[in-house]
Biopython code that builds the backbone (N, CA, C, O; Angstrom):
import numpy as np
from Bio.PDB.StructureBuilder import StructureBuilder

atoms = [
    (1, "UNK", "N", (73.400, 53.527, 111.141)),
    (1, "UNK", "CA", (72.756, 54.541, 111.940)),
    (1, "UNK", "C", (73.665, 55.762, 112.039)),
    (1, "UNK", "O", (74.859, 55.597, 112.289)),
    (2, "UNK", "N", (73.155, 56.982, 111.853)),
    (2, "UNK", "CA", (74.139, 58.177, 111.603)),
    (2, "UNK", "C", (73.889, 58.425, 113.144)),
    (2, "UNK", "O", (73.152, 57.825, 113.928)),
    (3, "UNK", "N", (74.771, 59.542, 113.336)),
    (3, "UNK", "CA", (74.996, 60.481, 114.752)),
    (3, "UNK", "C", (75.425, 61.431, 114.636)),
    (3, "UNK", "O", (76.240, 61.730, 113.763)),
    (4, "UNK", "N", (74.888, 62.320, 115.681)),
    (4, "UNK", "CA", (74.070, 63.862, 115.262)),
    (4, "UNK", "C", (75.335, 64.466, 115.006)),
    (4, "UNK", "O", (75.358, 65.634, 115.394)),
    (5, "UNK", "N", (76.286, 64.110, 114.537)),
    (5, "UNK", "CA", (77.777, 64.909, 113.895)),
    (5, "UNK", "C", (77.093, 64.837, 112.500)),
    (5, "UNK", "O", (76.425, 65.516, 111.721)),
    (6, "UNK", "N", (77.510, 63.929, 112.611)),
    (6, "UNK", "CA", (77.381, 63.106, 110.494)),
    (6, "UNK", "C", (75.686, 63.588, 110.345)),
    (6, "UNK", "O", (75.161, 64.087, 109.350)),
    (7, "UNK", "N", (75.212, 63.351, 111.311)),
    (7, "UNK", "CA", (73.560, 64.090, 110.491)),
    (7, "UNK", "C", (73.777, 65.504, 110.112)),
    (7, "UNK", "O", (73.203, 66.018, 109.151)),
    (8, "UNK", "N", (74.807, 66.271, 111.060)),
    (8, "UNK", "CA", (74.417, 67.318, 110.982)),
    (8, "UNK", "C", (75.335, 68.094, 109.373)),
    (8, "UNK", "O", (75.049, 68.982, 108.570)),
    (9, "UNK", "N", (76.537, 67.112, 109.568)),
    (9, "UNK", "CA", (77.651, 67.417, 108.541)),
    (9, "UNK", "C", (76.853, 66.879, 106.935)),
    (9, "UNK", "O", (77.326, 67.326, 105.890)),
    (10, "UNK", "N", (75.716, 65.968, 106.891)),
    (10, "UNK", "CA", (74.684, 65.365, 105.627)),
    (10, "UNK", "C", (74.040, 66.873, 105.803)),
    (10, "UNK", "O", (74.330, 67.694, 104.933)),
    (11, "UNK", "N", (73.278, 67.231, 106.765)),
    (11, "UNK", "CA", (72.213, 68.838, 106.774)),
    (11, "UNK", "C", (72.916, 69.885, 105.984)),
    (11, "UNK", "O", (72.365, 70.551, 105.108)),
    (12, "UNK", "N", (74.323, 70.010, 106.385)),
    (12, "UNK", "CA", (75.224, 71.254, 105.550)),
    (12, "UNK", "C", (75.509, 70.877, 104.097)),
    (12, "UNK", "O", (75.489, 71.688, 103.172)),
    (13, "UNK", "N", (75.719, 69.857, 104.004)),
    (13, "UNK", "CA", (75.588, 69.331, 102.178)),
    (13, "UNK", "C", (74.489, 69.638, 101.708)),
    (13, "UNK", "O", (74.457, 70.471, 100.802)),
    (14, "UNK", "N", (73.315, 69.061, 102.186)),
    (14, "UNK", "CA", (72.002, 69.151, 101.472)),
    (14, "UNK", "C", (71.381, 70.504, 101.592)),
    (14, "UNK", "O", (70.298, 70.547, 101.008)),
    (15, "UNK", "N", (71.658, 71.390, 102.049)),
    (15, "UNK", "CA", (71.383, 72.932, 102.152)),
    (15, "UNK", "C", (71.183, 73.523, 100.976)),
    (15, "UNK", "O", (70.179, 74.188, 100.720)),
    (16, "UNK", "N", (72.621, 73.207, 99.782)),
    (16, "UNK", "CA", (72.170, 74.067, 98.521)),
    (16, "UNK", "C", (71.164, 73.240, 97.440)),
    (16, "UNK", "O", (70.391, 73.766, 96.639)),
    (17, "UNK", "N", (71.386, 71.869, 97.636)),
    (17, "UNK", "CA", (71.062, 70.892, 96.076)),
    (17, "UNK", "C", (69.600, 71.452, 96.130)),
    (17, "UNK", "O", (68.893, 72.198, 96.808)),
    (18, "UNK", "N", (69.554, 70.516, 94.825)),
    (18, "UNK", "CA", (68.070, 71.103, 94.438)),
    (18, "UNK", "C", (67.166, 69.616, 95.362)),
    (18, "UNK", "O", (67.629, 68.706, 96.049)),
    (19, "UNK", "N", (66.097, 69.873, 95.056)),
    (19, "UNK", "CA", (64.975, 68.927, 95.109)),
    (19, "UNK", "C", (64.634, 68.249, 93.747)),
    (19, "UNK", "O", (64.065, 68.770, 92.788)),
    (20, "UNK", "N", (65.165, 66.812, 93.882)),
    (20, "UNK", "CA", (64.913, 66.123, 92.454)),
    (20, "UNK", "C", (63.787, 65.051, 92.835)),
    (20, "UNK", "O", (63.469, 64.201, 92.003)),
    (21, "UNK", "N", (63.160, 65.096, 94.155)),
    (21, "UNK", "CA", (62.282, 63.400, 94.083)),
    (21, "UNK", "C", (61.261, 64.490, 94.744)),
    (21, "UNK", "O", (61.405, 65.073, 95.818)),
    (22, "UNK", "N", (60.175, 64.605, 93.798)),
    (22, "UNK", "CA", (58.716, 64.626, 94.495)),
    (22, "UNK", "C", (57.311, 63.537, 94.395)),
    (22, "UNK", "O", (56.887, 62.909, 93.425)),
    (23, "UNK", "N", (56.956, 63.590, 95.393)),
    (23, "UNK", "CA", (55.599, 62.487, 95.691)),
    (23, "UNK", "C", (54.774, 63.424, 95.755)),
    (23, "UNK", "O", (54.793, 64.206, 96.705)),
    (24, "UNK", "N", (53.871, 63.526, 94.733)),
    (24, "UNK", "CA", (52.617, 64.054, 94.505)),
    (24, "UNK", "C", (51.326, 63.379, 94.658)),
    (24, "UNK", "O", (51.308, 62.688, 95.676)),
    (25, "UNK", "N", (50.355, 63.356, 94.053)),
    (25, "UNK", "CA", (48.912, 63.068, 94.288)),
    (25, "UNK", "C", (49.041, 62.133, 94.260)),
    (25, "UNK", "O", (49.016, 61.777, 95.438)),
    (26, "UNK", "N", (49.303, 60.690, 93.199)),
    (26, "UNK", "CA", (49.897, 59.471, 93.360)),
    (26, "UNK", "C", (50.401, 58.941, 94.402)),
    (26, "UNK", "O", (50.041, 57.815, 94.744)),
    (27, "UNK", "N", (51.299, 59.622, 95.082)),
    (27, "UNK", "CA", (51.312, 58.752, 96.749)),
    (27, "UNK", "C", (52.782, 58.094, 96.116)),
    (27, "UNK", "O", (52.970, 58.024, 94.901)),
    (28, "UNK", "N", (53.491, 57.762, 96.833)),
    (28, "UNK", "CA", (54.589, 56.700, 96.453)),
    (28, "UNK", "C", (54.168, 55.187, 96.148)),
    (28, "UNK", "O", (53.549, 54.233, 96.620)),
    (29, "UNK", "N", (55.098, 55.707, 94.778)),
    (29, "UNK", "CA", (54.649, 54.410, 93.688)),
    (29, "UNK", "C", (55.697, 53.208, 93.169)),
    (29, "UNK", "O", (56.780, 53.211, 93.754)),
    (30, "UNK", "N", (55.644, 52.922, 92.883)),
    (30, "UNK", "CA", (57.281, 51.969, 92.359)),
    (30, "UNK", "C", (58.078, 53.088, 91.697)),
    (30, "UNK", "O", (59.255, 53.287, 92.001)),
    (31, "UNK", "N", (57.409, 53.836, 90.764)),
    (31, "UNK", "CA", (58.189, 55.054, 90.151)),
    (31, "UNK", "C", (59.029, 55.973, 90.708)),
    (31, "UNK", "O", (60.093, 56.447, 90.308)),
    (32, "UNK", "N", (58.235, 56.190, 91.918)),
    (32, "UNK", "CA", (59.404, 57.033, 93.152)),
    (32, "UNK", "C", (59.881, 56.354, 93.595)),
    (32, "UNK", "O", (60.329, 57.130, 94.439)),
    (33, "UNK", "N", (60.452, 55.074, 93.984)),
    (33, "UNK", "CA", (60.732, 54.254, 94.604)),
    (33, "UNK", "C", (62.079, 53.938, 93.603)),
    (33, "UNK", "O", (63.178, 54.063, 94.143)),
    (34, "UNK", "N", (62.044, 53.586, 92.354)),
    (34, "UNK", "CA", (62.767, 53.128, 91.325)),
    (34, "UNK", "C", (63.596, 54.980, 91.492)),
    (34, "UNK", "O", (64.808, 55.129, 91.650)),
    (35, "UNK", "N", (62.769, 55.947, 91.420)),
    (35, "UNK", "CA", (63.496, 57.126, 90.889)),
    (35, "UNK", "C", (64.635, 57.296, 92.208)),
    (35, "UNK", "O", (65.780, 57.128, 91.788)),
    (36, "UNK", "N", (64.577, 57.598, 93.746)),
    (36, "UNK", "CA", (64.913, 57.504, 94.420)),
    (36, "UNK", "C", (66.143, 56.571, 95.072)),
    (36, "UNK", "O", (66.932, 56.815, 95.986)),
    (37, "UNK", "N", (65.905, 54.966, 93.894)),
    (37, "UNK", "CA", (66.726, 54.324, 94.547)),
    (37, "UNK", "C", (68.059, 54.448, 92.876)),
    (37, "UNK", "O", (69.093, 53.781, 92.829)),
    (38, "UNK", "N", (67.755, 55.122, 92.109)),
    (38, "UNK", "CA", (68.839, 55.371, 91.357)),
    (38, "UNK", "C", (69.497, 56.403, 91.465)),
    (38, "UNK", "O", (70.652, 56.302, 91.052)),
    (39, "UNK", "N", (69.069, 57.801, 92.047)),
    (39, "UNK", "CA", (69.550, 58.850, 92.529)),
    (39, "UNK", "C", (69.924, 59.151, 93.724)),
    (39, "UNK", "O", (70.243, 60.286, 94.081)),
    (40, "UNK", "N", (69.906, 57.740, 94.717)),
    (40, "UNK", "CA", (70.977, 57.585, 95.995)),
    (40, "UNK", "C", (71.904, 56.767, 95.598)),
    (40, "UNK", "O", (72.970, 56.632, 96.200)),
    (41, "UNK", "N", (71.587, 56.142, 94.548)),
    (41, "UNK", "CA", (73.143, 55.290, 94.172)),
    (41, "UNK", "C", (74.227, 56.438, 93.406)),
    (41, "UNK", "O", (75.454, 56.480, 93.491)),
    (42, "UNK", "N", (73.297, 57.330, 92.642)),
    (42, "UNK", "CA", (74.441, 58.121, 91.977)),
    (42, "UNK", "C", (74.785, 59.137, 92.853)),
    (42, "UNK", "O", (76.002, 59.327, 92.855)),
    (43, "UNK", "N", (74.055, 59.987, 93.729)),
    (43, "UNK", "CA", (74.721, 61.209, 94.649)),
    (43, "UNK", "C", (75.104, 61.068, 96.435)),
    (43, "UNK", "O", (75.605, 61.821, 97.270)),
    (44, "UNK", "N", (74.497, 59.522, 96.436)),
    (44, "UNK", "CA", (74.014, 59.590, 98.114)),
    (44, "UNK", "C", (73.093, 59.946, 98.657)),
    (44, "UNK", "O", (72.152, 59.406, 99.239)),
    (45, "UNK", "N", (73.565, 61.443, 98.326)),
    (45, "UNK", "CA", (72.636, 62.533, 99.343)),
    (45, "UNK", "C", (71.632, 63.126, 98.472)),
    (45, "UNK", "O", (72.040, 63.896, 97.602)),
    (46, "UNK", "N", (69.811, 62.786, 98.609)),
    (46, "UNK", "CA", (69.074, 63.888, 97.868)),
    (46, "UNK", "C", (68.310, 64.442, 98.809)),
    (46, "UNK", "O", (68.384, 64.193, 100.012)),
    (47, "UNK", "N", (67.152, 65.617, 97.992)),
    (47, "UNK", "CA", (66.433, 66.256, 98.347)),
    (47, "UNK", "C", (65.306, 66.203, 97.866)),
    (47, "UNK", "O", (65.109, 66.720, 96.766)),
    (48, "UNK", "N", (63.998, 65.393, 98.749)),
    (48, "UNK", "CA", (62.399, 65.360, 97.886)),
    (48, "UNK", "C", (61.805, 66.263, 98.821)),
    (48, "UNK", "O", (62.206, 66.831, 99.837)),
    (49, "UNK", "N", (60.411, 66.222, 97.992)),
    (49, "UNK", "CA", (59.517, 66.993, 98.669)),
    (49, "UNK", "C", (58.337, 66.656, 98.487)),
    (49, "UNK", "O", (58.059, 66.334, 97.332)),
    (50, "UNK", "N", (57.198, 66.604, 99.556)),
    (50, "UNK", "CA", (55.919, 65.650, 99.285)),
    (50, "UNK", "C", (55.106, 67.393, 99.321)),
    (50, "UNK", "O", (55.288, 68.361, 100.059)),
    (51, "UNK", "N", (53.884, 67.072, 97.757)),
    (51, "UNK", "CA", (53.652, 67.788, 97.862)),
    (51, "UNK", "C", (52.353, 67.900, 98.396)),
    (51, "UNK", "O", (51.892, 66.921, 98.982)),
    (52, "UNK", "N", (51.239, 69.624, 98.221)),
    (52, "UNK", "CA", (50.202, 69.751, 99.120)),
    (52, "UNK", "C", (49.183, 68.415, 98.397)),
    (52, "UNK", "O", (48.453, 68.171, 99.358)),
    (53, "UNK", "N", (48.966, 67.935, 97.837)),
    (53, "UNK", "CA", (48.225, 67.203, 97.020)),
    (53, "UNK", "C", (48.519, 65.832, 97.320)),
    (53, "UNK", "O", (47.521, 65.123, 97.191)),
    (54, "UNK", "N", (49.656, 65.158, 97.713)),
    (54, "UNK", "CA", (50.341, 64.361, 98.509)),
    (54, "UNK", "C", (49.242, 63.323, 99.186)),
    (54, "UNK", "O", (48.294, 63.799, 99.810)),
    (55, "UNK", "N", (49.356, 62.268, 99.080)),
    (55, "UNK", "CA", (47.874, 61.282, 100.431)),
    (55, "UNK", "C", (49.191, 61.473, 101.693)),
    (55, "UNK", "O", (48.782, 61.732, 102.825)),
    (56, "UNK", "N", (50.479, 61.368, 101.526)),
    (56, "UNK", "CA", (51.186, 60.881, 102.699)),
    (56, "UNK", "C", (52.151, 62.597, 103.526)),
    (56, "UNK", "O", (52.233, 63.561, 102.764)),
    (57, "UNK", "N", (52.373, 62.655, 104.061)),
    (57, "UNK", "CA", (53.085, 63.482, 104.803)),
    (57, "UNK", "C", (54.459, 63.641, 104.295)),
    (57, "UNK", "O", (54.867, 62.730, 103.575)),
    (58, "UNK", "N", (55.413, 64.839, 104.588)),
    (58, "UNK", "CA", (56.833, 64.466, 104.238)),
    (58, "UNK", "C", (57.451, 63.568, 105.028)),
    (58, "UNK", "O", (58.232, 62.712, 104.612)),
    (59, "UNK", "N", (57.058, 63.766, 106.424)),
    (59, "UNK", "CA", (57.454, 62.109, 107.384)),
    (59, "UNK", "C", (57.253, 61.138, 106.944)),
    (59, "UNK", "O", (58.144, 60.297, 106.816)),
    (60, "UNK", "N", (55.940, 60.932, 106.548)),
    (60, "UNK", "CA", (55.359, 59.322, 106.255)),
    (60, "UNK", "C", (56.457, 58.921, 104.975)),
    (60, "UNK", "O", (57.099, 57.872, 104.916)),
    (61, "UNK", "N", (56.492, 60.063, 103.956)),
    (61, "UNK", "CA", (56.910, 59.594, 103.046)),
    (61, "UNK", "C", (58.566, 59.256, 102.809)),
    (61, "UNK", "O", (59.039, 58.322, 102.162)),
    (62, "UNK", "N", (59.154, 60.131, 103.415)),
    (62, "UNK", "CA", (60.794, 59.785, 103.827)),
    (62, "UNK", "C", (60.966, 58.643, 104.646)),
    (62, "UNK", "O", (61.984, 57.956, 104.564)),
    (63, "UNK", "N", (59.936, 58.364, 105.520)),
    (63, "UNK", "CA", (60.238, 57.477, 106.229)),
    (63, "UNK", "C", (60.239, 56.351, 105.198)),
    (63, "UNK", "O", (61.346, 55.919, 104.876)),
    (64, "UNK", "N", (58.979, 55.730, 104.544)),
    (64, "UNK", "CA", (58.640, 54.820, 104.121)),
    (64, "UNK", "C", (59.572, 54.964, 102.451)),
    (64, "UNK", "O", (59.539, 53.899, 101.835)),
    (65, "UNK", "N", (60.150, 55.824, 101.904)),
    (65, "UNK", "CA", (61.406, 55.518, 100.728)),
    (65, "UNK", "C", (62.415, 55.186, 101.439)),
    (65, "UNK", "O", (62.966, 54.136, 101.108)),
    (66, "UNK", "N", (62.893, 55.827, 102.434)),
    (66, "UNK", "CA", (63.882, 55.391, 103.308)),
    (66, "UNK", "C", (63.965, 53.967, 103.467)),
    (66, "UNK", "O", (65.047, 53.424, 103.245)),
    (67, "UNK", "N", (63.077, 53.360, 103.783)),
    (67, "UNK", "CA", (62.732, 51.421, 104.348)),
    (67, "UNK", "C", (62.783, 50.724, 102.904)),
    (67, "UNK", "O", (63.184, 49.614, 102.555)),
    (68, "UNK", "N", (62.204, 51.833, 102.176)),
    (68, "UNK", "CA", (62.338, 50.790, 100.841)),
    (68, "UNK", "C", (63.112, 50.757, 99.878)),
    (68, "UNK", "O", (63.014, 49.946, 98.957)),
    (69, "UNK", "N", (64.166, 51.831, 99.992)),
    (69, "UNK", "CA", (65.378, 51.621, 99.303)),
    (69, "UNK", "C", (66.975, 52.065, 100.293)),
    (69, "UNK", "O", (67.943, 52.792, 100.072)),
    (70, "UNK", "N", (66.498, 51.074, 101.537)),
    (70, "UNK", "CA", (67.290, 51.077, 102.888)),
    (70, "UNK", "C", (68.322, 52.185, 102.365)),
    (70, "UNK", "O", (69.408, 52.000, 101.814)),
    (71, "UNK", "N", (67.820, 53.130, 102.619)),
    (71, "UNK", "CA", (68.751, 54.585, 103.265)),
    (71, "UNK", "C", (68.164, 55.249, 104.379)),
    (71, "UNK", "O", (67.034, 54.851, 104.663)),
    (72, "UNK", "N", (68.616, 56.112, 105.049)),
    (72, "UNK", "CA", (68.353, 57.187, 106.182)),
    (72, "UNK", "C", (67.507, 58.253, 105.784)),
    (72, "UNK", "O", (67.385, 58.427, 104.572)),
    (73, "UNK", "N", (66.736, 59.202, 106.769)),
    (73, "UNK", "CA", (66.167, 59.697, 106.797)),
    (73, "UNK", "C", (67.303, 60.831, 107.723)),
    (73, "UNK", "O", (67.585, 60.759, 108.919)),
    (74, "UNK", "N", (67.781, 61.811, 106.732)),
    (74, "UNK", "CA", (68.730, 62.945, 107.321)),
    (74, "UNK", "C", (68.071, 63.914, 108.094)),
    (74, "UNK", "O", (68.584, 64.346, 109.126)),
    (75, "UNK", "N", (66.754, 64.371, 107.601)),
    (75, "UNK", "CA", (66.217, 65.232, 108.067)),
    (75, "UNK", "C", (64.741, 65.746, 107.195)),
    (75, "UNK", "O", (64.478, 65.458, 106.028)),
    (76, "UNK", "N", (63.935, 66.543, 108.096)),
    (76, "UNK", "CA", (62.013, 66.384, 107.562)),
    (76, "UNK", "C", (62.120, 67.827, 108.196)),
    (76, "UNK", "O", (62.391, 68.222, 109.330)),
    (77, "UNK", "N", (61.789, 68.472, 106.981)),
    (77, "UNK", "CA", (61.433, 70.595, 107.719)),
    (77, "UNK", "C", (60.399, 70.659, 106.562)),
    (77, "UNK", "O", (60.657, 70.425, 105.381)),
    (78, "UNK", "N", (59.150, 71.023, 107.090)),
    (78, "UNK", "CA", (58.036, 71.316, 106.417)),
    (78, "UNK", "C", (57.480, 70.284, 105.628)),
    (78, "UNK", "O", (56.853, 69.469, 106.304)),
    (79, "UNK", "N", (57.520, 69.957, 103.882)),
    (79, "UNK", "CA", (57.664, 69.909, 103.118)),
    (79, "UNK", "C", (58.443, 68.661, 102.616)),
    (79, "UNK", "O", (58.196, 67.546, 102.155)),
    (80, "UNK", "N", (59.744, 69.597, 103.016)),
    (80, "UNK", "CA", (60.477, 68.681, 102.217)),
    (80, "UNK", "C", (61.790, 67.684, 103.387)),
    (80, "UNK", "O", (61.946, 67.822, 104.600)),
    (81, "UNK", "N", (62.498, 66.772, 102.466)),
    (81, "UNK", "CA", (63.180, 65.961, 103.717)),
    (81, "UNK", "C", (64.323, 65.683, 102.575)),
    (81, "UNK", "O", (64.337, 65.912, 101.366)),
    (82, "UNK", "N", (65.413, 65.007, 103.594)),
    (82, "UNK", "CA", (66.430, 64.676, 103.031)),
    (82, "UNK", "C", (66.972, 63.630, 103.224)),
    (82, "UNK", "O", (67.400, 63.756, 104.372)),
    (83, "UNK", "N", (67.332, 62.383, 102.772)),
    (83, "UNK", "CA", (67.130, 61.079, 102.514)),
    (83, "UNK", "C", (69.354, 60.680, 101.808)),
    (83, "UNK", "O", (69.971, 61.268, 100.920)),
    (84, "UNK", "N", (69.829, 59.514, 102.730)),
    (84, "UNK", "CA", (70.895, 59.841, 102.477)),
    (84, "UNK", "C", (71.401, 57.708, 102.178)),
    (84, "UNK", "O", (70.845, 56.815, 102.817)),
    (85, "UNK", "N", (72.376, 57.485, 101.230)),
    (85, "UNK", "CA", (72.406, 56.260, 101.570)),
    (85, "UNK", "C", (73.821, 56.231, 100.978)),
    (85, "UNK", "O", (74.130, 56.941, 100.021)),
    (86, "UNK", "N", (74.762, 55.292, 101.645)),
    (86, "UNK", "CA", (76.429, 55.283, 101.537)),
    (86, "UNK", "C", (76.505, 54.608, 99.660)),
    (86, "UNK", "O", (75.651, 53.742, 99.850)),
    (87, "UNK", "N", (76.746, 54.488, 98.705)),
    (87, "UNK", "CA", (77.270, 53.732, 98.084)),
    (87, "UNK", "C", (78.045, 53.316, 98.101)),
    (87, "UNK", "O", (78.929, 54.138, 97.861)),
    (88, "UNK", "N", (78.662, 51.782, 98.354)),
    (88, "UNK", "CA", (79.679, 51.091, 99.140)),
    (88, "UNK", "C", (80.695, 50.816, 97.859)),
    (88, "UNK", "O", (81.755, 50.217, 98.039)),
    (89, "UNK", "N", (80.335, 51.248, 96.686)),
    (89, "UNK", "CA", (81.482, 50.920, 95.371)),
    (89, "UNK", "C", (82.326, 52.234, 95.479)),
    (89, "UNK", "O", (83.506, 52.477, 95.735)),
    (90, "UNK", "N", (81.274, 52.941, 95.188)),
    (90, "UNK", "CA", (82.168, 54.285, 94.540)),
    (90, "UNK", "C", (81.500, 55.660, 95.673)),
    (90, "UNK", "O", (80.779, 56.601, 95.341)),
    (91, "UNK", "N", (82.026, 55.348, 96.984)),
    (91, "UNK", "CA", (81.605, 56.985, 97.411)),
    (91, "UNK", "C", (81.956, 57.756, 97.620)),
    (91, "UNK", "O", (83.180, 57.850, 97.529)),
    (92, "UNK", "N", (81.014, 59.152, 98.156)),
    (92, "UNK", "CA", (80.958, 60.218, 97.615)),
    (92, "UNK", "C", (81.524, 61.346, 98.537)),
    (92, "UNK", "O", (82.288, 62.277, 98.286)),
    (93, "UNK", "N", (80.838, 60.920, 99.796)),
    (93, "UNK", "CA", (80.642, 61.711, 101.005)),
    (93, "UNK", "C", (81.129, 60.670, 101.991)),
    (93, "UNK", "O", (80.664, 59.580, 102.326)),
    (94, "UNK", "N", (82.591, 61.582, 102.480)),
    (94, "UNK", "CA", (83.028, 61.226, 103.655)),
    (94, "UNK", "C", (82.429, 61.449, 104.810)),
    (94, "UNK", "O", (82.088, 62.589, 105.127)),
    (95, "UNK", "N", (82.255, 60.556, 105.469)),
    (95, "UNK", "CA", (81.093, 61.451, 107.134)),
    (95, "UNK", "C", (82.178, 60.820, 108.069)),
    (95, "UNK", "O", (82.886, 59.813, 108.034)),
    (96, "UNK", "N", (81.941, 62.108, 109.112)),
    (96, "UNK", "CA", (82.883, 62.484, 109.926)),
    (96, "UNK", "C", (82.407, 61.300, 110.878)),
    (96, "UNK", "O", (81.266, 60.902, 111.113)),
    (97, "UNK", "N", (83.949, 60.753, 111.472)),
    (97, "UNK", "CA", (84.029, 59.646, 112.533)),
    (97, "UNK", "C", (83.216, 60.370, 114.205)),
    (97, "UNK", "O", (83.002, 61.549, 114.489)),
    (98, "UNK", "N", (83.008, 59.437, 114.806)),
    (98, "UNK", "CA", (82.696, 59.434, 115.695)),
    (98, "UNK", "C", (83.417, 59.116, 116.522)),
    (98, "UNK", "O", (83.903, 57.990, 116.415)),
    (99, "UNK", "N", (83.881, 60.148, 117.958)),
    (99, "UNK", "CA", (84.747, 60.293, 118.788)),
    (99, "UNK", "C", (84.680, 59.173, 119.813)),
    (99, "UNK", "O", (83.676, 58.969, 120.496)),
    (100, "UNK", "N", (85.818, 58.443, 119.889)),
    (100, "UNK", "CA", (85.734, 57.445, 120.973)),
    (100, "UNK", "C", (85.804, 58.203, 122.511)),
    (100, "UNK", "O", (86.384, 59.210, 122.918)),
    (101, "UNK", "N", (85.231, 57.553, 122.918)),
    (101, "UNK", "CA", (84.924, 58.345, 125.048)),
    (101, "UNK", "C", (85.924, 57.493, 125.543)),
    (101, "UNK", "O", (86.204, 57.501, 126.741)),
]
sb = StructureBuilder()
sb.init_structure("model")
sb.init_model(0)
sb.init_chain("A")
sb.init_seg("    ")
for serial, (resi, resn, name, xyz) in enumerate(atoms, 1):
    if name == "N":
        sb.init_residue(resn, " ", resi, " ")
    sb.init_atom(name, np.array(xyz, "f"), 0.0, 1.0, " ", f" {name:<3s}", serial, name[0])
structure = sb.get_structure()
């Protein structure tokens, strides 16, 4: 579970990348599902976008790649969302600790 440091420090990464995972008219399929769960193993951090043609929402749909290739849901603005998952071999992105009280 991230916290709103590390969400926010994932938001400033994902600002420039491109958008490589879109869900179009098809709806999420094993194909996005397969595409998604090889391009959080290689970067962590991506950027999809559900489009107008879409059956599901950009919520519905981050939410539900998120559950199915157990990563986070960084953040949902309009369109598009940003979807984040640690690779525990080789990673990428340090996220900032959380301050003990």
């Amino acid at each position: 579970m991230l916290n709103s440091k590390q969400r926010a420090y994932l938001r400033a990464l994902a600002n420039p990348i491109d958008t490589i995972l879109i869900v179009g008219k098809g709806g999420i399929d094993a194909d996005v599902i397969r595409q998604a769960d090889d391009a959080l193993t290689a970067r962590e951090l991506i950027k999809g976008k559900a489009l107008e043609t879409s059956p599901v929402k950009a919520r519905e749909a981050a939410d539900t790649i998120a559950a199915q290739v157990s990563a986070e849901t960084v953040q949902v603005i309009g369109s598009k969302f940003v979807l984040y998952r640690r690779n525990d071999k080789e990673p990428k992105i340090i996220l900032p600790k959380e301050r003990k009280k």
